[in-house]
N, C-alpha and C positions, 0 to 999 in steps of 0.2 A: 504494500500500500504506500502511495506519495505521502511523503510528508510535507504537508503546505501549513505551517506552522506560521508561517507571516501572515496569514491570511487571520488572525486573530489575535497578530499581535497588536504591542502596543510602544512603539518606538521614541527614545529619549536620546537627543544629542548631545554630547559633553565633549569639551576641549580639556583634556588633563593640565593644562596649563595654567589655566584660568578656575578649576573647580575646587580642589582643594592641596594644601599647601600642606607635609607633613615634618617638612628639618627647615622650615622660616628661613630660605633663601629668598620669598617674596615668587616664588614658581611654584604652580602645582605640579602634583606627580603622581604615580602610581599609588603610592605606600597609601598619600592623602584621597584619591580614590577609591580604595579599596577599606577607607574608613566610613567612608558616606553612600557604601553600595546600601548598607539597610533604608535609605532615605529612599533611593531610588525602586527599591523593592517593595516600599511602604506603598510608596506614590499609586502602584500600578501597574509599571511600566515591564514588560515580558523583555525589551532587545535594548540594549546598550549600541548607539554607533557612534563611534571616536572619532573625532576630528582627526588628522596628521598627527600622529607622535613621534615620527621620524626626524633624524638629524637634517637640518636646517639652517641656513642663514636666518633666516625668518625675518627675510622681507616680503613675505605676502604670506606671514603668519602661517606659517609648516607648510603650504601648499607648493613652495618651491623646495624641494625633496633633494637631499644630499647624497641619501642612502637607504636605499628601499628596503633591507636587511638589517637593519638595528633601531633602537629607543633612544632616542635624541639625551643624551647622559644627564641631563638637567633634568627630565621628566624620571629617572632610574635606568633599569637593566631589560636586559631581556628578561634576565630572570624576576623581576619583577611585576613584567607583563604577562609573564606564564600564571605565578602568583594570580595576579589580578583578576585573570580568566576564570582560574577556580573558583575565586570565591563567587564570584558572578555566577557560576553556575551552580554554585552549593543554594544562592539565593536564587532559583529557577530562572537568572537573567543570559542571557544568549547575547553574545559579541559581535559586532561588524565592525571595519573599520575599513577606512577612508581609502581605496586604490586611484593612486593619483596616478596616471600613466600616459597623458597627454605628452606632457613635459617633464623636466628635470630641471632643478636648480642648475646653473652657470660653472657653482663652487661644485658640483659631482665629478667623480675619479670620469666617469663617463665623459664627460663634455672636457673635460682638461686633457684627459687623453688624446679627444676627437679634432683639437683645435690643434694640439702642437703636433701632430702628425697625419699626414693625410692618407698613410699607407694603415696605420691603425683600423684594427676590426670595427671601432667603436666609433671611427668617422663614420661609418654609414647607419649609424644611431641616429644620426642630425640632417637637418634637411638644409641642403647647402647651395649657394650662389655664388658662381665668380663674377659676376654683373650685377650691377643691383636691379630686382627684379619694378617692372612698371605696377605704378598703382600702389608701393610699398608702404603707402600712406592709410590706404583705406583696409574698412574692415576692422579697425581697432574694437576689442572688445569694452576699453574701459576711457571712455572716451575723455579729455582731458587730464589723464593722470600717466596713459600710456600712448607714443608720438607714429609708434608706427609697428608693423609686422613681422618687417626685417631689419638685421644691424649687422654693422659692419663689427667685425672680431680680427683684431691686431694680427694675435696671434695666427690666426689660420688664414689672412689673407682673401677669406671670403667674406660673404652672406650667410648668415642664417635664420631661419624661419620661428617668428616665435608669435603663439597668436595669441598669447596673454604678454605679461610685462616682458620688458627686454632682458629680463635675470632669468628667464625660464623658456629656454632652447626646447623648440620644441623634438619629441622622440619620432623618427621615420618611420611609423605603423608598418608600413607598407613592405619594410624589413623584414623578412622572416626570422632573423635572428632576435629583432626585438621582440615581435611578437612570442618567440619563444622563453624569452628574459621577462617578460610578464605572465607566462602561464608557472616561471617556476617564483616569481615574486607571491601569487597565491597558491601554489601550492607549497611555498617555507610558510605562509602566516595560516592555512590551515593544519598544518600537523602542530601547530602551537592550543588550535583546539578554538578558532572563531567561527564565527557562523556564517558568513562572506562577507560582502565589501555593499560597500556605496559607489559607486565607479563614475567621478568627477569627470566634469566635460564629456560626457559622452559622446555626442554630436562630431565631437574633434577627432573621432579616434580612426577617422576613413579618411582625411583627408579637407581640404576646406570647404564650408558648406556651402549653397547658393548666396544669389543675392539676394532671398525670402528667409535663411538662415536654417534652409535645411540639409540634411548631412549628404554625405557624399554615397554612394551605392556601394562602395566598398568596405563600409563602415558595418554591413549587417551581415556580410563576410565573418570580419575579425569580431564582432559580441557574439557570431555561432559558436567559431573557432573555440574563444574565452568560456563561452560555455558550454560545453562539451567537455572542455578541459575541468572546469569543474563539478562538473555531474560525476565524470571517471573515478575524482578524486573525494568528493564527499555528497552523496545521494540528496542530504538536508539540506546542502549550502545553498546561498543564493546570491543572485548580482540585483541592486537597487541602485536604477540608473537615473543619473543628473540631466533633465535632456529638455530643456526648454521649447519644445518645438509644437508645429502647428497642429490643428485638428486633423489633417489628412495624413502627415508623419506620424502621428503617433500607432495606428495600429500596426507599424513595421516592426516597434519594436517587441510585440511580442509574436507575432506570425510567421517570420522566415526562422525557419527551422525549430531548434529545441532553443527559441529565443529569449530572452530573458524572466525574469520573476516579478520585477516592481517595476516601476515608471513615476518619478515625481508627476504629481499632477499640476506642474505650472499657472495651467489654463484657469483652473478649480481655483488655485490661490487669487487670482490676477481679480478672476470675479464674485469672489467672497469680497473683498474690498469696493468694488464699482456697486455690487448690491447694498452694503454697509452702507458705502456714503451716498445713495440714492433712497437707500430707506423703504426699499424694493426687493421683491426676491428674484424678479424675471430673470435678471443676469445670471443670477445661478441655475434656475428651471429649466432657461437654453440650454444651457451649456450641458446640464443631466439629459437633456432630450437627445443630444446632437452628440456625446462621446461615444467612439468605436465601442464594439463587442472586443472581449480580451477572452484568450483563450481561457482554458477553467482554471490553467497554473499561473495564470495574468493576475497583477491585483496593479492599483493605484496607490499611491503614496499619498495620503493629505497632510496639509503643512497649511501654518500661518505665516509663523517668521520660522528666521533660519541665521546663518550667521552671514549670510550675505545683505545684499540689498534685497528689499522688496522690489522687485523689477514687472514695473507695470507695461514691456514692452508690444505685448500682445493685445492691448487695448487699442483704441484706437486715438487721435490725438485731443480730442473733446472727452472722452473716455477718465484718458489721462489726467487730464487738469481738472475735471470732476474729483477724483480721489486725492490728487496734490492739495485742491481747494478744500477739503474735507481733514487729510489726515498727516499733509506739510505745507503749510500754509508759509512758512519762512523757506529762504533758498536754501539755507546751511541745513535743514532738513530732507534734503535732496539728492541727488548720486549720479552722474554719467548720464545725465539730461533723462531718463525711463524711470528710476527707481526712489525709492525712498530708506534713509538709513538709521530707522526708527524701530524702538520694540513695540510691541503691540499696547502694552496699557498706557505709554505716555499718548501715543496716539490718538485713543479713546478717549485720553483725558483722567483716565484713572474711574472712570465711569465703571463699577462692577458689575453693573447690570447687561448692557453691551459686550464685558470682556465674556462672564458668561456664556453672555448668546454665541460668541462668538466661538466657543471652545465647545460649547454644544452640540454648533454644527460642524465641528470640525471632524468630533467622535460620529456624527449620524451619517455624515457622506461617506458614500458605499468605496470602500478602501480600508487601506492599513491609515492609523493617524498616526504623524511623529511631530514629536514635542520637542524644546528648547528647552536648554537648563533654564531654570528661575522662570520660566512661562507658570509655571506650577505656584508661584509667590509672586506675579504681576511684577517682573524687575524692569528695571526703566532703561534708560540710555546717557552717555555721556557725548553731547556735540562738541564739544572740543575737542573730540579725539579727530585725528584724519580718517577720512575714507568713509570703513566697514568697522574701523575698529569700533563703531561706535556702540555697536552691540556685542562687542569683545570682552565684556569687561567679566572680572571676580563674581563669584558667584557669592549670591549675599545669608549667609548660614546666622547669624545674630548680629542686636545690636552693639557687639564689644568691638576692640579695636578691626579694623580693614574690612569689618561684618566679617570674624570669625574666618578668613581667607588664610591667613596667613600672621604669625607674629614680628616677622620683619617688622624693619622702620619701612612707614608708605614709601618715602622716594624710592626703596629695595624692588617695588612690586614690579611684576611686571606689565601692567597696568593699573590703572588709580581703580578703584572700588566706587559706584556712584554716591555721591556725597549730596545729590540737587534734595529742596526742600520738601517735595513731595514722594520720591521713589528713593531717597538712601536708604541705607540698610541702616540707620536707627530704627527708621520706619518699617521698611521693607526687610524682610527677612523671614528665615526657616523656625527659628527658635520662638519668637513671637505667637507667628500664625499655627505654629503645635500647640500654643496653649489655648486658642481661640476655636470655638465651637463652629463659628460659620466665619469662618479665614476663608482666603482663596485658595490656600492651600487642600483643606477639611473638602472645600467645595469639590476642587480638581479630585483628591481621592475619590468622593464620592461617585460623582459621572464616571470614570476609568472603573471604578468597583462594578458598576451598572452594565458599562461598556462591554467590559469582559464577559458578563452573560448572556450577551447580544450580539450570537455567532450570523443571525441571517446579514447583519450590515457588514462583514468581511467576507462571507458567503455567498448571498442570496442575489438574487434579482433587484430587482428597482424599478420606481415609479414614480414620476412627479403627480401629484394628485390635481385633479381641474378642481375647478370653481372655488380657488380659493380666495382673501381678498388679498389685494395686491401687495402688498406688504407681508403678507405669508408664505415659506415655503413648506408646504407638507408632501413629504413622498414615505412610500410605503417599502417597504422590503421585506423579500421572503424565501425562506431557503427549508427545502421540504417541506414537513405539518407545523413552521411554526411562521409566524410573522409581527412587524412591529413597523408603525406610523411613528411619525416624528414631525412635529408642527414648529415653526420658530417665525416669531414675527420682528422683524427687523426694525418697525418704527417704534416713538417714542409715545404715541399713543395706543392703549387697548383697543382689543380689537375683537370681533367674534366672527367664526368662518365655518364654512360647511367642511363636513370631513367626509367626503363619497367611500361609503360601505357595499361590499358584499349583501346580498340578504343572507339575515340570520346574523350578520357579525356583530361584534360590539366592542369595545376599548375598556381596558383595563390599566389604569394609567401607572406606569412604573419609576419615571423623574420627572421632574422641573423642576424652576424656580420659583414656586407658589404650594401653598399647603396643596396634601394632597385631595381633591374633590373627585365626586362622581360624575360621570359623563350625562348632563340634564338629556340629552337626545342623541341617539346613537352617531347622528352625522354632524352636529356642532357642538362647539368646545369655544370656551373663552380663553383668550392671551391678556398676559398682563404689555403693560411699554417693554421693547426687547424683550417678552418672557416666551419662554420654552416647552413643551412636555412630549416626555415620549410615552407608549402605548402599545401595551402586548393584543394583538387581536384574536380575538374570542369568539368561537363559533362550531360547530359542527364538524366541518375541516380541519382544524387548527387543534393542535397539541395544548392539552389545559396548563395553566400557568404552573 
């Protein structure tokens, strides 16, 4: 029997750097990790996926990878990450971790090798020009922070191709030798005992996309290739892929061959926000009408924030400045002209009623949901920081000194802990909201407690339900004898709305955000401003609760 075990989990991302701090160098690490799994265990959360733990310059914060084969020494050992893995799975949590294989850091034995010799194996690791190539301007992913795709390299006398910053050369896919140096890159990190990877930039990994920003045709080649290679090598494992792309890309990547497991649902994120700040649910309703079928080992990935930008590039440009006008209204709130680099409750405003709704529908849309550290305690953001880092910061565990990060002196840390008057960790924090009966923390346990019981939304089918009123979305899911409604009203006024029934069926209401009531008429239900409920259905058909 498959083991499709993502299909009901419950996904938590952590950067070991930034989580917890265990020998007070102002870095997190393992040791400190593997102190705060029971927190993570509390929460809900079934899969653990790590950000880059690998040795690094870290100029684009571990993503420009030094060394695909060890633990960056600041964060510990190998042998600590072995460590780590255990105990994670003593607490039923399951490991992913971050396969970055687009590029490579600049400083890797790889690229230093590739540059001062052009007879070297590992020159043909890089993708290389003795001419600068035309148009080397365009196509920047990061638009005013990165000048171009190509650079000149002293050393080797050429070009080379890099389609993120100029510190990370990109890897020649196209290489059979590399592509073999990443099938044994996951086959070292699973005999270590992880569950797969998240697989960064996907899209890049065939070559350069169009000019709609879809991937190249060679690209579903090498993710067969990759997975293949790990089905041979672990039956459970999986790839959960990074792949920002359009409504008619996405069903490639799970239909050419024994093709992937997960798929960020970009699209889902993009219009969770355009419905948010229209106070409407259509944007979402479309988009649930309009997504491919995925094979049965297909699942979606839902997400709010992430440690990127919120990247609104898939809206359209009236779209766009709807949600800028709504949720960054200042420019330093802003990112590479698409995105925004904000966490989700300063966003809101710190409105709990909204963050709610909004995590609500995160768990009810039909997918795996993965979470942010401190999504779980509403942590804020610091705009002074450049870029992305702005959502980079310490994870906020109590109101003592660094919020419990770390006992370093601050200047030590490796970035400053938020300190602003509404979301610092005097305020904001883990030890607080444990003692508080309806925290947002108590709150998030609860739904994920819920969630977990409610295999038809990682399972089942789906439905957007008609005649709801506009500002409601209700859709139904259902997998074998059982099923369950989920109603979320986006606006800031109540509301009451038909819920179309089966005959014979009837609601039995299992969460929200309002005491629990009985359903006055089998097809209408009242909403409170943003409030939620979901509903086991009851009937003839259906598996009694």
């Amino acid at each position: 029997m498959i083991d499709l075990w993502y299909k009901d989990a419950v996904f938590y991302e952590i950067d070991v750097k930034t989580f917890q701090d265990s020998n007070d160098d102002g870095w997190g690490d393992f040791s400190g990790l593997i102190r705060r799994l029971p927190h993570v265990a509390s929460l809900g959360a079934t899969c653990i996926w790590l950000q880059p733990f690998y040795p690094s310059p870290l100029k684009d914060d571990g993503y420009d990878v030094a060394d695909f084969y060890s633990v960056d020494p600041r964060l510990g050992s190998l042998g600590d990450f072995v460590d780590f893995v255990r105990e994670a799975r003593e607490r039923g949590l399951r490991v992913l971790i971050d396969l970055v294989v687009n590029h490579t850091s600049d400083q890797h034995s790889w690229f230093q090798a590739a540059r001062a010799n052009p007879r070297s194996p590992y020159h043909d690791y890089y993708i290389w020009s003795k001419t600068k190539p035309e148009n080397s301007e365009e196509g920047v992913i990061f638009p005013g922070s990165q000048q171009a795709i190509w650079s000149y390299d002293t050393a080797a006398g050429m070009y080379y191709h890099h389609q993120f910053y100029e510190h990370q050369p990109d890897l020649n896919i196209a290489n059979p030798a590399v592509r073999d140096e990443i099938c044994k890159i996951m086959g070292f990190w699973l005999e270590l005992g992880i569950s797969g990877f998240r697989l960064d930039a996907a899209p890049f990994l065939g070559g350069k996309p169009d000019e709609d920003g879809n991937p190249a045709q060679q690209l579903f080649e090498h993710l067969e290739e990759f997975r293949q290679f790990l089905s041979w090598r672990s039956s459970s494992a999986i790839i959960l892929a990074e792949a920002n792309v359009s409504l008619n890309e996405m069903p490639k990547y799970f239909d050419h061959g024994p093709q992937l497991h997960m798929l960020f649902n970009f699209l889902m994120n993009q219009r969770i926000f355009l419905a948010l700040a229209r106070e409407e649910a259509e944007p979402i309703a479309e988009l649930l009408r309009e997504l491919p079928s995925r094979k049965e080992t297909g699942q979606w990935g839902n997400f709010l924030r992430n440690h990127d930008e919120l990247s609104l590039d898939r809206l359209t440009d009236a779209e766009r400045d709807e949600v800028f006008a709504a949720f960054a209204p200042e420019e330093s709130m802003r990112i590479y002209g698409r995105g925004i680099r904000r966490r989700l409750a300063p966003m809101l405003q710190g409105d709990r009623r909204r963050e709610e709704l909004a995590y609500s529908l995160l768990l009810t849309l039909p997918g795996t949901p993965v979470l942010r550290y401190g999504d779980e305690i509403g942590m804020g953001d610091d705009l002074s920081l450049p870029e992305r880092l702005t959502v980079r910061t310490p994870m906020q565990w109590s109101p003592e000194k660094n919020g419990g990060f770390s006992n370093a002196d601050p200047g030590r840390l490796i970035r400053p802990v938020v300190m602003s008057s509404d979301f610092g960790f005097d305020k904001v924090n883990v030890a607080t909201q444990d003692r508080e009966q309806d925290s947002r923390l108590s709150r998030m346990q609860h739904l994920l407690h819920i969630r977990r019981k409610c295999p038809e939304i990682g399972w089942g089918n789906y439905q957007v339900l008609p005649g709801c009123h506009r500002s409601v979305l209700a859709h139904r899911c259902q997998w074998r004898r059982s099923g369950l409604v989920a109603a979320h009203n986006l606006s800031g006024q109540p509301v009451q709305t038909l819920i179309p029934l089966e005959a014979g069926e009837t609601l039995i209401e299992i969460a929200g955000n309002r005491p629990h009531q009985e359903v006055p008429e089998p097809t209408r239900i009242e909403l409170e401003a943003y409030g939620y409920r979901w509903f086991r259905i009851q009937g003839d058909n259906w598996q009694s609760v």
